[in-house]
N, C-alpha and C positions, 0 to 999 in steps of 0.2 A: 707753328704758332702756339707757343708757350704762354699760360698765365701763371704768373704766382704770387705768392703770396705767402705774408710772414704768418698768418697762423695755420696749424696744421689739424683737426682733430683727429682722434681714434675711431675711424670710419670702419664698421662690421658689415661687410659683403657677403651677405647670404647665398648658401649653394656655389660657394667660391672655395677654391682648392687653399684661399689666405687666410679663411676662418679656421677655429679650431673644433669645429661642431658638428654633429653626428646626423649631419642633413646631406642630399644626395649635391655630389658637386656637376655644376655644368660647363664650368669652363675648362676641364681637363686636358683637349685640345689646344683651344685657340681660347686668349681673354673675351672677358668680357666689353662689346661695343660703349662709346660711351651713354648712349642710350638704355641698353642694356646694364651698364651702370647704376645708371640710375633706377631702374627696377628692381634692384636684387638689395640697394644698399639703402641708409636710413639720411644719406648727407644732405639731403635738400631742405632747407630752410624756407622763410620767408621771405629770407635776405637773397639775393645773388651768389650764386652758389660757384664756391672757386674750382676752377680745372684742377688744384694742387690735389686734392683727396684724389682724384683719379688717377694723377699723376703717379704719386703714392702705391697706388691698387694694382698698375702694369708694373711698378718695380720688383714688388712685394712679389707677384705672380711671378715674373720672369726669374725670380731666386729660383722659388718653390718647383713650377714648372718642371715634369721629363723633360718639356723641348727647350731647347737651352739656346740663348738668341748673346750671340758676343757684344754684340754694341748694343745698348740697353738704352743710349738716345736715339737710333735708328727705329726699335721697337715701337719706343713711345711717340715720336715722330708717323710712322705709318698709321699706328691705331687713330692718330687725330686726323689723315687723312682720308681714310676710310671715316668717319664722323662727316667729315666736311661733303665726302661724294654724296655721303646718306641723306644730309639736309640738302643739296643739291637737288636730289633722286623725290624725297619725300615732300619736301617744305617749301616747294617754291612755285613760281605760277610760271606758265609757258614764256613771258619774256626775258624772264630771270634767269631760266633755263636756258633760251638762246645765249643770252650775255654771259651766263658762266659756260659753259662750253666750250669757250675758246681759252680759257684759263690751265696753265699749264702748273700740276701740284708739286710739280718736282723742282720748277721757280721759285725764289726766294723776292722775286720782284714781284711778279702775278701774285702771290700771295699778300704781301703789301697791301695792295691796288683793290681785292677782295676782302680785305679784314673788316673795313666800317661793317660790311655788308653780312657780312659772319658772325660778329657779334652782337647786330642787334634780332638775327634769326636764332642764337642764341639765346639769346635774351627772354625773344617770346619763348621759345620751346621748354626753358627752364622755371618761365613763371607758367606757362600750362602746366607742368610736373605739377607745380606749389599749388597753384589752387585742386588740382586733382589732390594733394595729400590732405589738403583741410577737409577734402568733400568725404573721403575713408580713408582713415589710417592702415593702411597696407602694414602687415605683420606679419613674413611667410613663414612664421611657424605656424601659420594659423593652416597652415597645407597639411600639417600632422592632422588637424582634424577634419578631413576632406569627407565630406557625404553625412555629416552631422546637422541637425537640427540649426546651431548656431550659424555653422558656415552657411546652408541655403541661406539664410534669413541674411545673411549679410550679403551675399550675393547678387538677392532680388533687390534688397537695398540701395546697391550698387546702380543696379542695372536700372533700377525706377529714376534715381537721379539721374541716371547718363542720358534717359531716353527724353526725358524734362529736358535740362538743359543742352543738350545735342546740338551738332551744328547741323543734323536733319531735322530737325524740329523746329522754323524760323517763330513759329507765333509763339515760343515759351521764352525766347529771347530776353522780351522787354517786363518782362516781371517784374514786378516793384519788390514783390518777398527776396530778400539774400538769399543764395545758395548754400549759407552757414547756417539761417534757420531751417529752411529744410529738411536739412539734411539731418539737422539734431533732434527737429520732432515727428520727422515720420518715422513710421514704426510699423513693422514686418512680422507678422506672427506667423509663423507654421504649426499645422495641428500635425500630432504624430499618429499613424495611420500601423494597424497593425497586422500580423499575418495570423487568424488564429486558425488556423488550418492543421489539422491533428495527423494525419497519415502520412508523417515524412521519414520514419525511421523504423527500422526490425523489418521490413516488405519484401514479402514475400515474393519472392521471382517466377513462381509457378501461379500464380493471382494473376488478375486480369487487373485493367487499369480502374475498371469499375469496383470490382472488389475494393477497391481505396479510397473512391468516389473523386478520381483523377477528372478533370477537366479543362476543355479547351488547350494550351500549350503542354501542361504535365500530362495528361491525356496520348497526346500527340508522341512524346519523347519521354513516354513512361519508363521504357527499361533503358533509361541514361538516368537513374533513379535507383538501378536495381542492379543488385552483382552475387552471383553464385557464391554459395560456400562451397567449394567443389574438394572433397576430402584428398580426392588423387592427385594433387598439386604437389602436398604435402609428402603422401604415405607412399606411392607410385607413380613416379614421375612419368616414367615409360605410357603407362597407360593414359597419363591427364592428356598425352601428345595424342595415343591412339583415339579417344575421346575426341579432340580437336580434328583431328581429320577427318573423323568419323561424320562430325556436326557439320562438314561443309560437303557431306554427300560425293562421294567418288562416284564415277559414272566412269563406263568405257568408252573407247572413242569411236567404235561398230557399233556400241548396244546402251547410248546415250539415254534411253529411259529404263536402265538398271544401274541401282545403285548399290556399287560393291562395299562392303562391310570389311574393312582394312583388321588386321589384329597385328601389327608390326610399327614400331614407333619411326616411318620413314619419311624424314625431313623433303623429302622430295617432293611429296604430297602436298605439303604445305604450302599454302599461299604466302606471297612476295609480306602484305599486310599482318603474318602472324606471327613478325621477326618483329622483334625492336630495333636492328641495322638491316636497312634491305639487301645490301652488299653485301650480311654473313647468314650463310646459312647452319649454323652451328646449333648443338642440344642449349649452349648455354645461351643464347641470343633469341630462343622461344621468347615469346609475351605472355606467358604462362609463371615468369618467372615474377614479373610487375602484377600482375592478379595475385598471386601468392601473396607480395606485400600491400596492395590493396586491400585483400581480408583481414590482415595480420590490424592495418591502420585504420578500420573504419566498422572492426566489432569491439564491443563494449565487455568484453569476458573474457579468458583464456579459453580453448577448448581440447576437449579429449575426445580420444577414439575408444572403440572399443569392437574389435575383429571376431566373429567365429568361422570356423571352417565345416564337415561336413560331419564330424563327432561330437558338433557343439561345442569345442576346447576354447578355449577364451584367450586373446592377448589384449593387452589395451595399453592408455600412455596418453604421454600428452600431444594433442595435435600441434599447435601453434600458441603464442604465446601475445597476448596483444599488445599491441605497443600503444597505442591510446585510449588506456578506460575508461578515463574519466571524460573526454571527449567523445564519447560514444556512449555514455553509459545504456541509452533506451536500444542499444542493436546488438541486444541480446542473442535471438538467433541469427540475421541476416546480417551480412557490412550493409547496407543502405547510406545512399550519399543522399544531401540537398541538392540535386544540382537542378532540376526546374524546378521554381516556386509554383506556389499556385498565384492567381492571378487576382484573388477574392481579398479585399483590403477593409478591415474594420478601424474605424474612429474611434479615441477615447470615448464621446459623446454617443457615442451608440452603444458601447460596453457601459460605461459611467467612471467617472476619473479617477475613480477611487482602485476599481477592480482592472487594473491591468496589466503589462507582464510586466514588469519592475515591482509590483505587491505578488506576482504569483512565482510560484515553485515546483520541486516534484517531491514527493510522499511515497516510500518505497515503507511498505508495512511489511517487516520481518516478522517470522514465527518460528522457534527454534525448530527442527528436522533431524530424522538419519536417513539416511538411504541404504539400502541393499542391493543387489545385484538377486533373479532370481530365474536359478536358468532352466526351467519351463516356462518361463516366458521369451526366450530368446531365439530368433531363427537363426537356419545353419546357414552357414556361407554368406554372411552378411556382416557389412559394418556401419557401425552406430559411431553418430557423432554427434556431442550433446556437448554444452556449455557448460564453466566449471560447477561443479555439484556441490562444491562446499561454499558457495555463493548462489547459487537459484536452484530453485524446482524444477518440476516437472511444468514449466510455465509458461503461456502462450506470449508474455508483455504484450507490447502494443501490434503485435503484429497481429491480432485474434486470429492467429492460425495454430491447432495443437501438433507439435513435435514429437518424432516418434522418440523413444528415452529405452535405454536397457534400463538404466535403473526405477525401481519402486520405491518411492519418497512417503515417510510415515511422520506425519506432524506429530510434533509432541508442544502441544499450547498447554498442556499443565505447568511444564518448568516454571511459565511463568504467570501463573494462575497461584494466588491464596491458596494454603491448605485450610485443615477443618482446625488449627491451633488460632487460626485467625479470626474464628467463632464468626460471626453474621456478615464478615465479609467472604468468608468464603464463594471460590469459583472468580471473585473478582480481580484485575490485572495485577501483576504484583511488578510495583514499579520502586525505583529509588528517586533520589533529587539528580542525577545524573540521567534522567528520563527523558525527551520531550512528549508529554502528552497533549492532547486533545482531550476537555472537558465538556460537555454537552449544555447547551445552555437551557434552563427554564425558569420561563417568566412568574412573577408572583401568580396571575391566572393560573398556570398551569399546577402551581402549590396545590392551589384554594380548593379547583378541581380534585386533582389527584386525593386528598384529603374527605373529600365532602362526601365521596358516594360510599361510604364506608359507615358514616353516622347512624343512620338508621338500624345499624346491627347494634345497638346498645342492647344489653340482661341477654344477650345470645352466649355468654359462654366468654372462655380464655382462649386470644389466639394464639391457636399452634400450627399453623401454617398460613405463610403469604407470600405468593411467589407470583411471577407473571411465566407467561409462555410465549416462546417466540412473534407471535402475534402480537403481544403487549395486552392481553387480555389480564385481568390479575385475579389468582383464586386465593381463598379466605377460607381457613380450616378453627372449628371452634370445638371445644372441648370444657367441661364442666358445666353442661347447656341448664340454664333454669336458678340458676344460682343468687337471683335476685339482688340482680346491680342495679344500683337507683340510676335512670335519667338523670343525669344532669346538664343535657344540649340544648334544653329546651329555649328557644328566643323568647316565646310569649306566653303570655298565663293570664286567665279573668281573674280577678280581684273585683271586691267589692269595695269601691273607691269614692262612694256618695259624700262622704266627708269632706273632699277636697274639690266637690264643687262638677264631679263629674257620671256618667252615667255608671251600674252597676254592671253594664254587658261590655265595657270600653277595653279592648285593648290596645295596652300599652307595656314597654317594655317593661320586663320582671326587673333588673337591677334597679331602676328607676323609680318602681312601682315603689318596691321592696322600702325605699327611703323615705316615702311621702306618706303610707300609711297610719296615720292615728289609732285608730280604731277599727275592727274589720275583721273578717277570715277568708283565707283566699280558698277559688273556686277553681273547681276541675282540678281537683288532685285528690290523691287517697295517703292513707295511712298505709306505712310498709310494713313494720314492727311488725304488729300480729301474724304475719302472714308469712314471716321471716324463719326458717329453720334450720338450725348454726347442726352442723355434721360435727358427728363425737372426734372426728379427727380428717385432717388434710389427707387428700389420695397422696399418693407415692409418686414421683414422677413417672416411674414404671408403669405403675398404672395409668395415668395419665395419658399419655405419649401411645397405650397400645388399646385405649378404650376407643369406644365409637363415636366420630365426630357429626357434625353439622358441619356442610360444605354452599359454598357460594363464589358464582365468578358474575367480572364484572366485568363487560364487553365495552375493548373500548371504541368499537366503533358506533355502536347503539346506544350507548353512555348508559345502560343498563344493570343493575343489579341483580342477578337472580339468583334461587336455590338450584345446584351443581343438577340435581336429579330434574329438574326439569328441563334445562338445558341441554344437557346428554342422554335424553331419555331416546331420541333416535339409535342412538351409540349402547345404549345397554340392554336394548331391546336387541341387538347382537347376542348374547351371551345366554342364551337361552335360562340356562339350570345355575346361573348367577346373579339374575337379574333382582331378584329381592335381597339379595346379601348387598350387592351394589349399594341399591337404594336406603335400607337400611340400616347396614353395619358396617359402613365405610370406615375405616381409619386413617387413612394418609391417602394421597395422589401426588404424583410428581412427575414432572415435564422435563423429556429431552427431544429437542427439536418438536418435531410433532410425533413424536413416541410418548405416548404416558404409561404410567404402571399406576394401577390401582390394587391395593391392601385392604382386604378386608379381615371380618375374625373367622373365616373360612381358607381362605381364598389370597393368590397373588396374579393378576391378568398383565400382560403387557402387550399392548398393541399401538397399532398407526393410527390416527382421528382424519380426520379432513378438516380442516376448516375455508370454506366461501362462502364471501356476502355474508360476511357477520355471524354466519351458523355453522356448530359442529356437526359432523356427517360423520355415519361408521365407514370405514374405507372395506375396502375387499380380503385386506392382507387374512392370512391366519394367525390368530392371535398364540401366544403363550399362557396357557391355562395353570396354575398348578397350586394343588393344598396346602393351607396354610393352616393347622391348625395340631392341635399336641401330639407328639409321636409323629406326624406327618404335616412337618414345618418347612416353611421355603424363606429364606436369610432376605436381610435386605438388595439389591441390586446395585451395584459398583459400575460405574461407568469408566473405562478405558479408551482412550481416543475414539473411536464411532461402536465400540463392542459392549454392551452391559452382560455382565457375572453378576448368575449369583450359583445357589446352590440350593439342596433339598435333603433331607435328610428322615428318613421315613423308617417305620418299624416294618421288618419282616414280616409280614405274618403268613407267611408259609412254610416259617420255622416250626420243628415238631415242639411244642412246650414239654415241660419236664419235671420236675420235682424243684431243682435245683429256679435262681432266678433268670438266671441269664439268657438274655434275648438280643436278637440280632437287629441293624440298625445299618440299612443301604444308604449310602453317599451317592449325590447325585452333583452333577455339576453341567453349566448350562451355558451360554452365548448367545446373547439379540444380538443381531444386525440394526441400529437404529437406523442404518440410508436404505437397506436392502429387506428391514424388516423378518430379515430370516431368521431362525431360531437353528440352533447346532449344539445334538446334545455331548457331550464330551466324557471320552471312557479313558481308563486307564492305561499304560503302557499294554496291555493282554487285553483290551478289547472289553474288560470287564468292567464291574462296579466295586468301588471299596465296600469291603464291610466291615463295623464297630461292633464289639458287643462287652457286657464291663462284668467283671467275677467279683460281684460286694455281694454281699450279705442282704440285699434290701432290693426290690422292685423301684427301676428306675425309668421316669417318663423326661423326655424333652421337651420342652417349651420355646423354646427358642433359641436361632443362628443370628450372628450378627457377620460381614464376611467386609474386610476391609484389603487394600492391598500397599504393598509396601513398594516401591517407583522405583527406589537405588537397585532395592534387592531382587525386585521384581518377582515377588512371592507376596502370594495371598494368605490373610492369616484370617483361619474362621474359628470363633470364638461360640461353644454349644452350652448354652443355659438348662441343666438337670438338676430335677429334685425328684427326693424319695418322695412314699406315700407321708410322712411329717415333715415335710417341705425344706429337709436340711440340702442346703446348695452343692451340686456339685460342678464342676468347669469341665472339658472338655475341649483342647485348644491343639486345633490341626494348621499345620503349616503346610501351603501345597503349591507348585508353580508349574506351568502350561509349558511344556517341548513336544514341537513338530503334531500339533494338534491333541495331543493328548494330557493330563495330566499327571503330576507325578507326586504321590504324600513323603514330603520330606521331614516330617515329626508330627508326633501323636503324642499330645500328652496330658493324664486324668487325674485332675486336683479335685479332693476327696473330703471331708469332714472328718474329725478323729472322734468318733463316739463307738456307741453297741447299739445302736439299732439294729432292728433284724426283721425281713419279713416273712412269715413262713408260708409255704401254702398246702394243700392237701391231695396234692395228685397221687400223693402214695404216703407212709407210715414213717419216710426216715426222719421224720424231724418229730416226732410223735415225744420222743423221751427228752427233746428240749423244752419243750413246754410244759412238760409234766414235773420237770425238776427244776423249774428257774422259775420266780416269783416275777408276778405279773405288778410291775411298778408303775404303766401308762393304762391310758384310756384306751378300750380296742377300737382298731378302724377296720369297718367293713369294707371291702367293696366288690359289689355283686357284679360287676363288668370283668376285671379280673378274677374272684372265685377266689379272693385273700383276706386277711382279717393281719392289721398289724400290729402288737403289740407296743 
């Protein structure tokens, strides 16, 4: 029973072996029914839909088709009579079914005799399809996007209509609404529901499921979650077997509660289960071999080994090599799979629509690094296996578990740290337009604030220091105290303002004021003039920089202003035979971490502070004491990734004195601990101390080190400020750098003034006939602490 028809269209059968399209095919066997026709393909209209597209679809197939069918109208004959059984089977009611029954499909008369009756079950079946395609436009590529948002919501959609109009449903039957409006104005939302459950990846296998805070199903099937890095996979195959055998406990078959400890790799051992083919028992059909690439597939690093034996000798290398890092990047040390979720499901609406994971990311903060190897840290007969080193640290990621590492990682955050050429931005990140940064945000409040507790320090002096400390407390160093800077902050002021009609005690703003005035002098203020005394000349920066300050912090948890010496008066009452230089002859303080150094014109301390609950505390540590004052000066302090230098440089005075001027001059050189607070004082390759001493003509005192160090060269350069007794400068510039704990003077060199100065002294008669024969052209300087007078 053939229908045709002169027109034909270009009918597309989805999942058919006749399309040309990268969808899974289902009829690669057997065609497609003409039922199934119609599910796969777009030919149904609103119209009566012709047999010829099908007709069409079994030719097309029978070409394409492995199975190869010779009579190609036999084919398409059968497929319509398997249609005809199926609407028999499916579509008809039990007397129909009696009446066809007796019909023979292999008749060319029975079939006759059954057509009216074919075609108008036809007929319905094909206008059931139609109205089912008005009700949803059926798209199977809509199957690419299976388990998506859209698809549920079209689904329920679906399924809401079917259940409405349904031939189980008789009382939605008679509905007056179409099933075209419906259909076009209900509407399906699904909210997206999300997993934010943080401990699915780096998990440690030696952890308990609580350690991860695993619950109910992942709980249950934690270690289907978790998989050994096992080194002997890789390095010792032999042994990763003896291992395996080992882990399933050998027992005797006399002495079943002893279990024998195997050291031989014999497959015999092995359970049916620890083969990948249970029919081979071979080295190469272990499941040791699938673990192997399980690690290799589900860490986020390459990794290396690193072996010693029992004389500590080292071999090392690459362990494995991962073949998906960027798909693994958080399984840094462990492979960790997803494979139970947790169970815990958050809503937009509970997170907020704005923050959720389609706005979130991950933030991997690099600091550049080297590593060393150092081998009194290493045990013997042991192997280390650590992720690549020229990509992480010594670093726990998300697993918060610490790993053990041969190597010793030394940050180096200066690289990218400002130097001091960068003047007030120094210490701060040194970034390019090739950056991604993060900017911190502050509100105009927080300006207004930050800004305001500071005012009150008006006529205090020039600020020469202002820094905060890790706390965010901020101190305020002043210099040139008393110098009579007019106020000029002031909001309000009395004026005598009777002329404009108002009282003489009113206030009101001064700019304001200031414009309405007629007539009047204003009240509460004084004359500064007289009172005003102009210095015959500006200090020096020099001086400046090394006089004695006025100190103030301002806490920002109390929003408090105070002077430095009352707030740290706990703290300086430490220092016993310092404590009034503290207080006052302070010249600088400076903050690393919670290390400060205090400079005075004595004195250089550096120690640990406490701070809780808003208050400094002296802590336990022992502090670093040492002199700071002429002839026996201590340099500024240089900070080195957690180590502060500096150095001390002190006159001998156990040197026997002599006629001549020359005097000796100990090098000292030092290291804080700023985490560990220890102090380590540092000798020369000989266990000793340098000593300086200079062959001029003149009594020379030191006044000051400055000690800076150089990063490329990694050498300190200290730079010694000397004047004679007429203050003519001399330099003194030592270059020196730190090997295997000691250090080492790798130039000394003494920049001098080109005159005749001379200073002589009297411990004996040799200089007696210069004085007596060389005219006296200066003023003479005494000085009774030395026993010299200098021409």
């Amino acid at each position: 029973m053939l229908f045709t028809s002169t027109v034909y269209s270009n009918v597309v059968v989805y999942n058919s072996i006749t399309n040309d399209k990268k969808d899974e095919k289902f009829d690669l066997v057997r065609p497609f029914t003409f039922l199934e026709y119609l599910n796969y393909s777009k030919s149904l209209t609103r119209d009566i839909v012709q047999f010829t597209d099908y007709q069409k679809y079994l030719e097309k197939w029978n070409i394409l088709t492995e199975v190869s069918y010779v009579d190609s109208a036999t084919q398409i004959k059968n497929q319509f009579v398997v249609f005809l059984k199926t609407i028999t089977l499916n579509y008809t009611t039990n007397e129909e079914k009696r009446f066809l029954s007796n019909i023979d499909f292999n008749s060319s008369s029975d079939l006759e005799i059954a057509a009216p009756f074919y075609t108008n079950k036809i007929k319905e079946i094909l206008l059931y399809f139609a109205e089912k395609r008005d009700t949803y436009k059926l798209d199977l590529l809509l199957v690419e996007n299976k388990g998506t948002i859209d698809s549920i919501q079209s689904y329920l959609k679906t399924f809401v209509i079917e259940t409405i109009f349904g031939d189980d449903n008789p009382t939605f039957n008679n509905l007056t609404v179409p099933l075209s409006t419906i259909s076009t104005q209900i509407q399906i939302e699904v909210e997206n529901g999300y997993d934010n459950f943080n401990d699915y990846f780096d998990l440690d296998p030696a952890k308990t499921p609580a350690f991860y805070n695993a619950m109910d199903t992942r709980k249950k099937y934690f270690t289907a979650n978790t998989n050994i890095n096992d080194s002997t996979v890789f390095l010792d195959y032999n042994q990763a077997i003896i291992n395996l055998i080992n882990s399933e406990q050998v027992v005797l078959n006399d002495l079943q509660n002893l279990v024998v400890n195997i050291n031989t790799p014999d497959l015999e051992l092995l359970q049916d289960y620890d083969f990948i083919d249970y029919t081979s028992r071979t080295i190469d059909n272990v499941k040791l071999i699938l673990n192997a690439e399980l690690i290799k597939k589900f860490t986020g690093t390459d990794f290396y080994y690193l072996s010693t034996n029992n004389n500590n000798e080292v071999l090392s290398g690459g362990l494995f090599t991962a073949t998906s890092p960027y798909s693994n990047l958080l399984n840094i040390n462990n492979p960790a799979t997803l494979t139970i979720p947790s169970t815990a499901t958050v809503f937009e609406r509970d997170v907020g629509l704005f923050f959720k994971p389609t706005k979130r990311g991950i933030i991997q903060l690099q600091t550049p690094f080297k590593y060393y190897i150092d081998p009194c840290t290493l045990k013997p007969n042991h192997v280390y296996i650590f992720p690549d080193p020229d990509s992480y640290g010594n670093v726990s990621g998300v697993s918060k578990v610490d790993h053990e590492t041969p190597l010793t990682f030394k940050m180096q955050g200066e690289d990218i740290q400002k130097n001091i050429s960068s003047n007030n931005a120094l210490g701060n990140t040194f970034v390019t337009d090739n950056d991604f940064t993060f900017d911190s945000y502050h509100s105009n409040e927080q300006r207004t604030k930050a800004k305001s507790f500071a005012t009150t320090l008006y006529n205090k002096g020039v600020v020469n220091q202002y820094f905060s400390d890790v706390y965010g407390n901020t101190f305020i160093g002043f210099k040139q105290q008393n110098s009579n800077y007019l106020n000029n902050l002031a909001d309000k002021i009395n004026v005598n303002v009777s002329q404009v009609g108002l009282s003489s005690t009113s206030n009101i703003l001064y700019l304001s004021s200031i414009e309405n005035l007629l007539t009047g002098t204003l009240s509460g203020t004084q004359t500064l003039s007289s009172n005003i005394i102009l210095p015959s000349s500006n200090p020096s920066i020099y001086n400046t920089r090394n006089s004695v300050g006025a100190f103030y912090i301002y806490k920002i948890g109390t929003d408090i202003l105070s002077p430095l010496s009352s707030e740290f008066g706990d703290i300086f009452s430490k220092y016993t035979n310092q404590i009034t230089d503290l207080k006052n002859n302070l010249i600088s303080i400076e903050s690393y971490n919670d290390t400060f150094v205090f400079t005075t014109t004595a004195h250089t301390i550096i120690d640990k502070i406490n701070y809780k609950d808003n208050n400094f505390y002296k802590s336990s540590s022992v502090p670093l004491i040492l002199d700071n004052k002429r002839n026996n000066i201590t340099s500024n302090p240089f900070l080195i990734n957690n180590m502060l230098y500096l150095i001390t440089y002190n006159l001998d005075t156990l040197t026997v004195l002599s006629a001549y001027n020359t005097r000796v001059f100990n090098f000292n050189m030092y290291s804080y601990n700023i985490n560990t607070n220890a102090t380590t004082r540092l000798y020369n390759r000989y266990n000793t101390n340098e000593q300086f001493s200079y062959t001029v003509d003149t009594k020379l005192d030191v006044y000051n080190a400055t000690l800076v160090h150089n990063k490329k060269l990694d050498i300190f350069n200290i730079a010694l400020n000397i004047k004679d007794t007429n203050k003519n400068f001399f330099l003194h510039n030592i270059q020196a750098e730190i090997k295997s704990g000691a250090y080492i003077i790798l130039k000394d060199t003494v920049y001098h003034p080109n005159n005749v100065n001379v200073t002589v002294n009297f411990y004996d008669g040799s200089f007696t006939y210069d004085i007596i024969t060389n005219t006296i052209v200066t003023t003479p300087i005494t000085s009774n602490t030395n026993g010299t007078i200098t021409f």
